[in-house]
RODO-2510 file (C-alpha; in nm, 4 decimals, decimal comma):
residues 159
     n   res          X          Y          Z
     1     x     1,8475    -0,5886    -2,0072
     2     x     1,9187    -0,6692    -1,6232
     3     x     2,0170    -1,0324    -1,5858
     4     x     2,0532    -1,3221    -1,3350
     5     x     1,9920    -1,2338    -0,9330
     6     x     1,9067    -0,8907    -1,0439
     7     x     1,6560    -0,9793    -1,2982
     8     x     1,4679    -1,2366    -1,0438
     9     x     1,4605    -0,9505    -0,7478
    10     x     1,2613    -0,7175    -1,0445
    11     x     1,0218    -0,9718    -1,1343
    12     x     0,9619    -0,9947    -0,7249
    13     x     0,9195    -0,6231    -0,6999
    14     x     0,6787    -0,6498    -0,9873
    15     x     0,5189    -0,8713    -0,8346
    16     x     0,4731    -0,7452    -0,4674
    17     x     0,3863    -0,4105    -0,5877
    18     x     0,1161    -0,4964    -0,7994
    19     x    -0,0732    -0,7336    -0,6037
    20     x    -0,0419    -0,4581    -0,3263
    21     x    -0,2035    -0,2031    -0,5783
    22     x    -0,4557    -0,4766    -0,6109
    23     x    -0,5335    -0,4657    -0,2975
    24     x    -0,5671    -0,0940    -0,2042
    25     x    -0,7264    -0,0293    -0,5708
    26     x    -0,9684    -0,2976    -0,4092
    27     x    -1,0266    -0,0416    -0,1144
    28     x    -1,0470     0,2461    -0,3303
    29     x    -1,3262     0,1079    -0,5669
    30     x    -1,5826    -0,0811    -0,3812
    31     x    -1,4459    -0,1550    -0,0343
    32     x    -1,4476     0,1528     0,1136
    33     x    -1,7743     0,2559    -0,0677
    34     x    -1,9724    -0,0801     0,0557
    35     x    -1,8646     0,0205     0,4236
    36     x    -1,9072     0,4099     0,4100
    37     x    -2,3043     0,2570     0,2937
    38     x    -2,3304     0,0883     0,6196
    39     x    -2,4928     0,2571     0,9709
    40     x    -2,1540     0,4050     1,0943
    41     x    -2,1858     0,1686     1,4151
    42     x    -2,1544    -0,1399     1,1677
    43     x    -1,9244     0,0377     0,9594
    44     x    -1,6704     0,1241     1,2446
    45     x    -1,7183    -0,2310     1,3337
    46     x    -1,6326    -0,3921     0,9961
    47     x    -1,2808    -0,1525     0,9159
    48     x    -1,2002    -0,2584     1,2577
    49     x    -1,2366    -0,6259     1,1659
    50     x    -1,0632    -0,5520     0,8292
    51     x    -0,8074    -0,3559     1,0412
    52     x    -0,6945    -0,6477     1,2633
    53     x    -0,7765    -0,8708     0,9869
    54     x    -0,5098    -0,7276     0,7478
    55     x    -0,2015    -0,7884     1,0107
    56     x    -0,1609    -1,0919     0,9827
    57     x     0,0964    -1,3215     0,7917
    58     x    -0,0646    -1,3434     0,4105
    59     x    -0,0652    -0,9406     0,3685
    60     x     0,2141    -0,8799     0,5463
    61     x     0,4266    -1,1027     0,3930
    62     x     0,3611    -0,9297     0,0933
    63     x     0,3286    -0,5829     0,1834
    64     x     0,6215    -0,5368     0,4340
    65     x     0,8255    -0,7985     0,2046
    66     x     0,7803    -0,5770    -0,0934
    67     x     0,9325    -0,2207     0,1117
    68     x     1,2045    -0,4527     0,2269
    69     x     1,2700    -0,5771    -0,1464
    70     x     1,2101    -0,2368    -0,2415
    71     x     1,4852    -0,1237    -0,0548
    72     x     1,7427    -0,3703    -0,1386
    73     x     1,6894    -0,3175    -0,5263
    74     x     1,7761     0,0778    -0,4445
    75     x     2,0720    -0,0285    -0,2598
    76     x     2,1697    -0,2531    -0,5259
    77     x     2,0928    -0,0157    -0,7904
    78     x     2,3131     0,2513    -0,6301
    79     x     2,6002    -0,0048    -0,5573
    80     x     2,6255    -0,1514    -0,9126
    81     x     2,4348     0,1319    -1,0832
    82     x     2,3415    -0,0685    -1,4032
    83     x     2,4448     0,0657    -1,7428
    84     x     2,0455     0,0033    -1,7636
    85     x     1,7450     0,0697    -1,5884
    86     x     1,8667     0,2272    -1,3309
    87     x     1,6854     0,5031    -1,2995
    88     x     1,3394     0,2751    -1,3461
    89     x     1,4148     0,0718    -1,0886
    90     x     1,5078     0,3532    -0,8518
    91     x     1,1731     0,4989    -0,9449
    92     x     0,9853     0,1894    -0,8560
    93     x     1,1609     0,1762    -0,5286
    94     x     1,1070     0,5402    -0,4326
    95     x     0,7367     0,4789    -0,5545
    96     x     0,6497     0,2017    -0,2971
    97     x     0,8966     0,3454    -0,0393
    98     x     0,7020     0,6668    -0,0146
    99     x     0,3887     0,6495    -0,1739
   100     x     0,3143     0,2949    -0,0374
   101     x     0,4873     0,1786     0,2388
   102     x     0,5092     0,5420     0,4007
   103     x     0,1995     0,6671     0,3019
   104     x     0,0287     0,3816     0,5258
   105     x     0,2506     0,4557     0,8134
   106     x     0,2221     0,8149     0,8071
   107     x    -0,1542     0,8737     0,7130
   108     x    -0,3383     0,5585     0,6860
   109     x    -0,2477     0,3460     1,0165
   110     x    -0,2560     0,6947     1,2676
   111     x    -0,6574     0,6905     1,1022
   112     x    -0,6819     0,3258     1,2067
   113     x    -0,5343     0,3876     1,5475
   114     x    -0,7799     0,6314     1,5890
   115     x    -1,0784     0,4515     1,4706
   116     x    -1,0150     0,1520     1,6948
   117     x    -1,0450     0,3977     1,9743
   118     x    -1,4254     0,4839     1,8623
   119     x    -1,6767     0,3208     2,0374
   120     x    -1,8522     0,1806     1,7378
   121     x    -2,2599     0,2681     1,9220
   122     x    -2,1447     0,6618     2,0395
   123     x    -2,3099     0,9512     1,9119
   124     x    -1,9200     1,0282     1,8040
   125     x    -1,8524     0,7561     1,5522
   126     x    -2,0954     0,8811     1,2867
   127     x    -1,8593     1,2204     1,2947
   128     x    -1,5681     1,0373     1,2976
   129     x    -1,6693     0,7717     1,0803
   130     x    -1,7753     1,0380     0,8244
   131     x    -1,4379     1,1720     0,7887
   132     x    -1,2395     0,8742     0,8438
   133     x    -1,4029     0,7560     0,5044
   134     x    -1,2981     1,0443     0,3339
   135     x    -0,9832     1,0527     0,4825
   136     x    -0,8667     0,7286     0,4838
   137     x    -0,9643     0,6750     0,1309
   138     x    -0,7998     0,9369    -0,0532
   139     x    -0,4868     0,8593     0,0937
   140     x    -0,5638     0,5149    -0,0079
   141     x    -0,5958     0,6652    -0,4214
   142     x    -0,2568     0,7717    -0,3279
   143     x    -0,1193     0,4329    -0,2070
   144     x    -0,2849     0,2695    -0,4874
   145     x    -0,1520     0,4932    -0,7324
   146     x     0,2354     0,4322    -0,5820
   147     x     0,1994     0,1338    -0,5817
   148     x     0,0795     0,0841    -0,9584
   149     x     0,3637     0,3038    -1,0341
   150     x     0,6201     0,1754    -0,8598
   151     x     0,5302    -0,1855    -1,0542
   152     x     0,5105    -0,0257    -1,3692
   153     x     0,8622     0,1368    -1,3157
   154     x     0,9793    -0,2330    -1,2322
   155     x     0,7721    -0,3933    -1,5734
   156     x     1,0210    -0,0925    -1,7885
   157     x     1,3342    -0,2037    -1,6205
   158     x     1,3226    -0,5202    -1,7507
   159     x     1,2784    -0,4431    -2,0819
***
């Protein structure tokens, strides 16, 4: 069993990567679906909101904190390269690193960009509104799936 420093930056990763699956499994079940029911004018409206909403200090703390933790328990890991758990708790960083943290920079922000550029009245935003549901969302089952993973992975390496 990891121990000491090591054993307090697992619990953290367990931690930040669950309550960020929380959050996107959050999206995934009801969110998304509550706004997708709205006119699209209101809907582009409200993920806008949520958009600007989410960039702020409480999320962000956790969400970018968790990538950065992330990425010091794989540096760690490959420095010291425990006699156990290693490859867990390389798994559980590569999970958020990817499937989390890049997923939402690669696929999930670009959609936001986008959607902050639709005028939420145009006869465009129920096209674009249509797809950016679709979109958006099943690259947030993919997120929330990392995510899940990547705590999981953490949870085994401290057994």
């Amino acid at each position: 069993m990891i121990d000491g420093p090591y054993f307090v930056l697992t619990v953290l990763g367990v931690l930040g990567a669950g309550l960020t699956a929380g959050v996107f499994c959050a999206f995934s079940t009801f969110v998304m679906r509550g706004l997708d029911a709205l006119p699209p004018a209101q809907g582009v409206s409200a993920m806008n909101s949520i958009n600007k909403a989410a960039v702020r200090p409480p999320f962000m703390a956790v969400f970018l904190g968790t990538a950065v933790l992330a990425a010091v328990i794989a540096v760690v890991t490959f420095a010291l390269w425990p006699e156990e758990a290693a490859v867990e708790l390389l798994l559980g960083s590569a999970l958020y690193l990817i499937g989390s943290f890049g997923v939402t920079v690669a696929a999930n922000v670009p959609r936001n960009t986008a959607l902050l550029a639709v005028e939420p009245g145009s006869a465009q935003a129920a096209d674009r509104w249509t797809a950016y549901v679709r979109e958006w969302t099943a690259w947030n089952h993919v997120r929330t799936i990392a995510s899940a993973a990547a705590a999981v992975a953490y949870v085994l390496a401290l057994r």
